[in-house]
C-alpha positions in Angstrom: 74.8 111.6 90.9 76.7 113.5 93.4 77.2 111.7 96.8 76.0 113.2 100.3 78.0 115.1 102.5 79.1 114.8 105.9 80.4 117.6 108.2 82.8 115.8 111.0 85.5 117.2 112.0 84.7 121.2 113.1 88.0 123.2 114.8 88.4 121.8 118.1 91.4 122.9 119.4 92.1 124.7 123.0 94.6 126.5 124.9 96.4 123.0 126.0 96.4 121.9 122.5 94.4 119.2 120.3 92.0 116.6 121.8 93.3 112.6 121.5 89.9 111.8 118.9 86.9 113.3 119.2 83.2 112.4 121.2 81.5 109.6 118.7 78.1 107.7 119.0 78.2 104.0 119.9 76.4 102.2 117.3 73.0 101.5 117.8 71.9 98.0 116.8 68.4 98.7 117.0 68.5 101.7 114.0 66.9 100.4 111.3 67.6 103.5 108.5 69.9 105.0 106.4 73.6 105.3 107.3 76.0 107.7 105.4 79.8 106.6 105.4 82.8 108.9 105.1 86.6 107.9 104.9 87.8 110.9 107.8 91.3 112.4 105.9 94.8 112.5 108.6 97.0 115.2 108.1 100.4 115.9 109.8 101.1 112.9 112.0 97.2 111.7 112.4 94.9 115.1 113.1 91.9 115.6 111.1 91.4 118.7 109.7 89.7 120.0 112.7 92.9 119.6 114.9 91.7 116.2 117.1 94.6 113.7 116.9 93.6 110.2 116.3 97.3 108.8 115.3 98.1 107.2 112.0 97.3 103.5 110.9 94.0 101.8 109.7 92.0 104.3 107.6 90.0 106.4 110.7 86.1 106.1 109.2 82.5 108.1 110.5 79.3 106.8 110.1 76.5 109.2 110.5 72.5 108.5 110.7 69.7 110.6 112.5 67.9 109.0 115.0 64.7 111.6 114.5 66.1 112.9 117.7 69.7 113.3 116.7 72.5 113.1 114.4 74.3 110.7 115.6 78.4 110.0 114.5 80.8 107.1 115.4 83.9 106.9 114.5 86.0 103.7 113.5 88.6 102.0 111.8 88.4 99.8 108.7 91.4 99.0 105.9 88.7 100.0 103.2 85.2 101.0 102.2 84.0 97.1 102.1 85.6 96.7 105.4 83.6 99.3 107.3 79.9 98.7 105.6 80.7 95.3 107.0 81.9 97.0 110.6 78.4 98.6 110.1 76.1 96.0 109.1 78.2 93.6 112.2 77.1 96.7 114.6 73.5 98.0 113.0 72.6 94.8 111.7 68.7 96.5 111.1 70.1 99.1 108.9 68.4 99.7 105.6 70.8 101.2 103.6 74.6 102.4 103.6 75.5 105.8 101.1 78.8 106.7 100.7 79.7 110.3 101.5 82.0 113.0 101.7 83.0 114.8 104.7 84.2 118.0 103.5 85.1 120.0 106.5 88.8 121.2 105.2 92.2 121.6 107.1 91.9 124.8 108.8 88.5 125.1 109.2 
């Protein structure tokens, strides 16, 4: 079974360079669905691969869910899978479900 994908991280950067993170979702605590999770890959000193610097550290995580109105993303930290299904369940505790994905937008893209 192949898992879901996730596309996070689009080209964002301007004439006066690379954003510091990208605009993220606040979890909503009253979503009661499915939540996809995807480990967000650093490159070069802490940018994604769409150019948005986040800095290194803690493992930089997205989760994603549609609201039926839209796709909503938030972005966090957590030292390992287990670590942010429980940042997600601590934050949408009505959630029904947590599928791990992949966020394939590559370096360059």
């Amino acid at each position: 079974m192949s898992r879901p994908v996730v596309r996070t991280t689009p080209h964002v950067g301007g004439m006066y360079g690379a954003p510091m993170g990208r605009y993220g979702d606040k979890f909503d605590s009253t979503f009661a669905g499915e939540v996809k999770l995807a480990r967000v890959a650093l490159w070069d000193g802490g940018y994604d691969h769409g150019g948005a610097y986040w800095g290194s550290g803690t493992p930089l995580w997205v989760a994603v869910w549609d609201d039926e109105e839209y796709v909503c993303e938030a972005f966090f930290r957590a030292s390992d899978y287990q670590d942010a299904c429980d940042t997600i369940r601590d934050e949408m505790p009505e959630v029904t479900g947590i599928v791990r994905a992949m966020n394939v937008t590559r370096k360059g893209s």
